[in-house]
FIMAR-329377 format. One record per residue (C-alpha): residue in one letter; x, y, z. Coordinates in steps of 0.05 Angstrom, whole numbers, padded with zeros to 5 digits, always signed. Example, Ala and Ser with C-alpha at 12.3 -4.5 7.8 and 13.67 -1.06 7.14 Angstrom:
2
A+00246-00090+00156
S+00273-00021+00143
REM end
This chain:
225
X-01098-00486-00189
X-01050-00535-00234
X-01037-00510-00294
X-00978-00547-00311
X-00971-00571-00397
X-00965-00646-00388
X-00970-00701-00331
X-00928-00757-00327
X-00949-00820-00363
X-00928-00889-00378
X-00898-00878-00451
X-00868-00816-00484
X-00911-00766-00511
X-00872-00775-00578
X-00896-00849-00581
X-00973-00824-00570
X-00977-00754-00606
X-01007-00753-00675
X-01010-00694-00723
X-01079-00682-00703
X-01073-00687-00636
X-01011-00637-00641
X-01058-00594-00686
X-01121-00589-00625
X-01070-00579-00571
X-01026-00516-00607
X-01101-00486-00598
X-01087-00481-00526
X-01017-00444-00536
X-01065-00373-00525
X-01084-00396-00461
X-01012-00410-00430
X-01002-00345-00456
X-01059-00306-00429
X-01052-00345-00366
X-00964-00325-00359
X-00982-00254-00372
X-01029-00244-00321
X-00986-00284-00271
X-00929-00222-00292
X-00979-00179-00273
X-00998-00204-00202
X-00928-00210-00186
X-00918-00147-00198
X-00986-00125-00162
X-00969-00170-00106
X-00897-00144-00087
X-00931-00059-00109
X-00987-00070-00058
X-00993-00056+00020
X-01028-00116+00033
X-01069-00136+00092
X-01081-00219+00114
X-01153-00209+00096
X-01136-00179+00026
X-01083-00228+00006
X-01124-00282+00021
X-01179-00256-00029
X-01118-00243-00082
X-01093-00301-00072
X-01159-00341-00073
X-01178-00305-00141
X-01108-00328-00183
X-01121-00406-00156
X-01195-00401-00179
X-01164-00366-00244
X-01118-00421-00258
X-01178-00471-00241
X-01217-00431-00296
X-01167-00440-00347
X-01149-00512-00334
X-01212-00534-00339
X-01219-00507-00411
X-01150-00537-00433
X-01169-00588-00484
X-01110-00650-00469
X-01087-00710-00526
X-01149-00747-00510
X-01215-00755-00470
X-01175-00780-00400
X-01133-00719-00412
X-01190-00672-00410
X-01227-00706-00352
X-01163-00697-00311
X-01154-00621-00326
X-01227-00619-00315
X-01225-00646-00244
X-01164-00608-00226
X-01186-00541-00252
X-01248-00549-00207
X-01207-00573-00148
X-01168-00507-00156
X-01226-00466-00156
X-01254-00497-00094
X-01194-00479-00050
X-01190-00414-00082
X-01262-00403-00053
X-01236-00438+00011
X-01192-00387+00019
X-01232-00326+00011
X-01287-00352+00049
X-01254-00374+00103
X-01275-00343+00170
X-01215-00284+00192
X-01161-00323+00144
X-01094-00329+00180
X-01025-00333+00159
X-01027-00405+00169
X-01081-00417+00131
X-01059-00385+00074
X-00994-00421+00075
X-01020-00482+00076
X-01057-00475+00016
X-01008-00441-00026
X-00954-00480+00007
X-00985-00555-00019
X-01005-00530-00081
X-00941-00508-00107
X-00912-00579-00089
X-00960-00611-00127
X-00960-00570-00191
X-00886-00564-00191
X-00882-00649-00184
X-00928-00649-00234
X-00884-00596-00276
X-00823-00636-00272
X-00861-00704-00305
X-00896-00676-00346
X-00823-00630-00377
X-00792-00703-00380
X-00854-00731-00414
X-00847-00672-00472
X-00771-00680-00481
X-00779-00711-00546
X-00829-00653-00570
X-00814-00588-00544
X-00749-00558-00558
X-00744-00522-00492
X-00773-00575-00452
X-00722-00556-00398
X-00762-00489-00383
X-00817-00531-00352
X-00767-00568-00309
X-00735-00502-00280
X-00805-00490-00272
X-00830-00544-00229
X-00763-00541-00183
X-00774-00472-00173
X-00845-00491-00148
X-00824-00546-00101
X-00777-00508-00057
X-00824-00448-00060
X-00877-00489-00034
X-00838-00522+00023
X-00813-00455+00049
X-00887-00440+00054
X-00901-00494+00095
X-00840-00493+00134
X-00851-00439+00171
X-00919-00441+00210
X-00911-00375+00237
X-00900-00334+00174
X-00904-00269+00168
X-00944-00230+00111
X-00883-00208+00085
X-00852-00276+00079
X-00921-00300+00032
X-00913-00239-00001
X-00843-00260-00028
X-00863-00325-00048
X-00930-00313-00088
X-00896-00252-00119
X-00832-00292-00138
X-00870-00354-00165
X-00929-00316-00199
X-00869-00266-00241
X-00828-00327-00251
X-00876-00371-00277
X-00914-00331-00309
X-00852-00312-00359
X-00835-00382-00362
X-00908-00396-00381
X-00903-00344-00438
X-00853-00380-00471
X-00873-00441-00468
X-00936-00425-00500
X-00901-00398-00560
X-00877-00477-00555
X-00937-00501-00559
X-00960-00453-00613
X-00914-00492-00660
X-00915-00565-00635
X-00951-00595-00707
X-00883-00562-00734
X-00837-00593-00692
X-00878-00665-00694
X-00866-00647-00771
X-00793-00643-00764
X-00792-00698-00716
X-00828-00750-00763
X-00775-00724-00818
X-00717-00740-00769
X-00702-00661-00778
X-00661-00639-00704
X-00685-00558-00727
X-00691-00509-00674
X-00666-00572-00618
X-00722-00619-00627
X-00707-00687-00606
X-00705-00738-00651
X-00765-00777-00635
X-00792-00838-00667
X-00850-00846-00717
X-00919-00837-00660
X-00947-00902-00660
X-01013-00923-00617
X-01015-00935-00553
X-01064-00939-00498
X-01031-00902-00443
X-00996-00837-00439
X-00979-00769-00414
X-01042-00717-00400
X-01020-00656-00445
X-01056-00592-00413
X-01045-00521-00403
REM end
């Protein structure tokens, strides 16, 4: 269930991004949005809530299919972009729905899952925050972000015999942090055509990076919700 802004790529996103390009990916800043707010909200249910295995499992299985949902409708900078949220929106789904059909879903299993997701995402969290240095203002949001997803994820999976309490504290830390995170940074994105503006003006406003003129290239960063 990646939903992470950018992956890493071979150039900087301020050598690739074009006014239009920023222009079709602002359109996405509602999503981040939408997506950060309900994350607040299932932290919040997730730490309120008595929980049995069977029901977490279910909750759980529901907010990685979510996420699949909503990257898979991210528009990215260009056609490889959008394959590549396409492919891992739908390989979110399917372990959501692995989870909450699994047969009597254990602990384990549930910590597996969550535990390897959230080590991928948040690697993928930390490239993509250096590949948008040169864009976004706060960039370094989405870098707290991804190393508060990598430790999360390895406590999961450190501990094969963890309790429901233990899972509890993890998904309901990560989904209120995030999720607040996420809200911000989609006010970020909202304005990215201004800040390539100032940036192609050589203006520093509001702690853009001074990035060079975009010029074409043929490789680069996946930009995605």
């Amino acid at each position: 269930m990646p939903n992470t802004f950018a992956t890493p790529g071979t150039v900087s996103l301020g050598q690739r991004l074009t006014k239009d390009v920023a222009v079709r990916v602002a359109r996405n800043w509602w999503l981040l949005l939408v997506n950060g707010l309900l994350l607040v909200v299932a932290g919040v249910l997730i730490f309120s809530i008595d929980w049995s295995v069977s029901s977490l499992a279910t909750f759980i299985g529901a907010l990685f299919i979510f996420e699949g949902i909503s990257s898979a409708l991210t528009s990215g900078i260009d056609a490889r972009a959008g394959r590549a949220n396409v492919v891992a929106g739908l390989l979110s789904a399917a372990a959501g729905i692995a989870i909450i059909v699994w047969p009597t879903p254990g602990i384990v299993a549930i910590a597996i899952f969550l535990g390897s997701w959230l080590i991928v995402v948040g690697t993928l969290t930390i490239g993509g925050a250096f590949a948008v240095r040169y864009v976004l203002p706060d960039w370094w949001l989405m870098l707290i972000t991804g190393l508060l997803e990598v430790p999360l994820g390895v406590l999961a999976l450190a501990t094969p015999g963890a309790t429901l309490a233990a899972l509890i504290t993890v998904g309901g830390i990560w989904a209120v942090a995030i999720g607040v995170m996420r809200i911000v940074v989609s006010f970020q994105v909202k304005r990215l055509p201004e800040y390539m503006d100032e940036a192609l003006t050589g203006s520093p406003a509001n702690g853009a990076a001074r990035a060079t003129a975009p010029r074409p290239s043929t490789a680069g960063p996946a930009v995605h919700s």
